[in-house]
N, C-alpha and C positions, 0 to 999 in steps of 0.2 A: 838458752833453749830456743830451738829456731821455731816460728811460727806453722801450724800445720792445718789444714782444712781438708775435709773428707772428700773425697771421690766422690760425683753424682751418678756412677754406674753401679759402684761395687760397699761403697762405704768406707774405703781402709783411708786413713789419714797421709797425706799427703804434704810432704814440707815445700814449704814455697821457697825458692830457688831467682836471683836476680839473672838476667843476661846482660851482657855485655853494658847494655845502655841503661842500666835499672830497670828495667822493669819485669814486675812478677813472672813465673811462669809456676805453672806445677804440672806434673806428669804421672800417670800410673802407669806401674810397669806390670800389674797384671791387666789390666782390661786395655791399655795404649791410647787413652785419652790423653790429649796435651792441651792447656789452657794458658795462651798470653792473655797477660791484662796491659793492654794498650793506654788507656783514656786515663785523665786523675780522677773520677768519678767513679771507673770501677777501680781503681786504684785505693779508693775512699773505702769500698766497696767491701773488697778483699781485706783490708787491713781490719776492721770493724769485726768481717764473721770469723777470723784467725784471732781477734784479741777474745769476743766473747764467746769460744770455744763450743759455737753454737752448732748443731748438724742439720744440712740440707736436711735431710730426711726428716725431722722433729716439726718443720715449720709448714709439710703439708698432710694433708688430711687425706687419701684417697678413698673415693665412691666405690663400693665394690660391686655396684649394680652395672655401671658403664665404665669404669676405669679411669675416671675423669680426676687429677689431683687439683686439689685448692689450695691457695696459702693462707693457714691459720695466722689472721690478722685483725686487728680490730676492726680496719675501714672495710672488711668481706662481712661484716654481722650486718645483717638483716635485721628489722625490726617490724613485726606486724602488728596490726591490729587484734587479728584474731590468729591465735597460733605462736607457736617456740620462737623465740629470738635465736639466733643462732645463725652458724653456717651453712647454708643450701647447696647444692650440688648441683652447677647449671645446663647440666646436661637433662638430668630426670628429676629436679625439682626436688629429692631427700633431704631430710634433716641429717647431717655431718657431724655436726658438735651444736650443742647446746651453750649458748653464749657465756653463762658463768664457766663455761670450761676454758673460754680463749682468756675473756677479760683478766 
């Protein structure tokens, strides 16, 4: 089964394809995004979010106040003193998610 990673335009899944020299590409053929992956870092990169069948879209949060998207991650949790742990939204300062929801 060939490995496949979603579109960041449209969502459809998308099979990664070698060129000539190895290295990745993938392409939608409805929205006509093309993506080389040059470096072995994002080589590292791509093999990783294709094996854990993860979606671009799941890993961010967006503000619906300013349209600002986050990546729900651990190293984005805030922690106050007074008030929610969680993710903040750095454009107008909202509560995003609530940190038991990332952790």
């Amino acid at each position: 089964m060939a490995l496949k990673i979603p579109c960041f335009l449209c969502g459809d899944l998308l099979p990664i394809k070698l060129t000539k020299k190895d290295k990745p590409v993938v392409t939608c053929n409805s929205c006509g995004v093309q993506a080389l992956i040059r470096y072995p870092k994002g080589i590292e990169r791509l093999n990783a979010l294709a094996e854990n069948r993860a979606s671009l879209k799941d890993d961010f949060v967006l503000c619906r106040e300013c349209d600002v998207a986050v990546r729900r991650a651990p190293e984005k949790i805030q922690r106050f003193l007074v008030g929610r742990a969680g993710i903040y939204c750095p454009g107008c300062g909202s509560l995003l998610l609530k940190a038991s929801e990332v952790e």
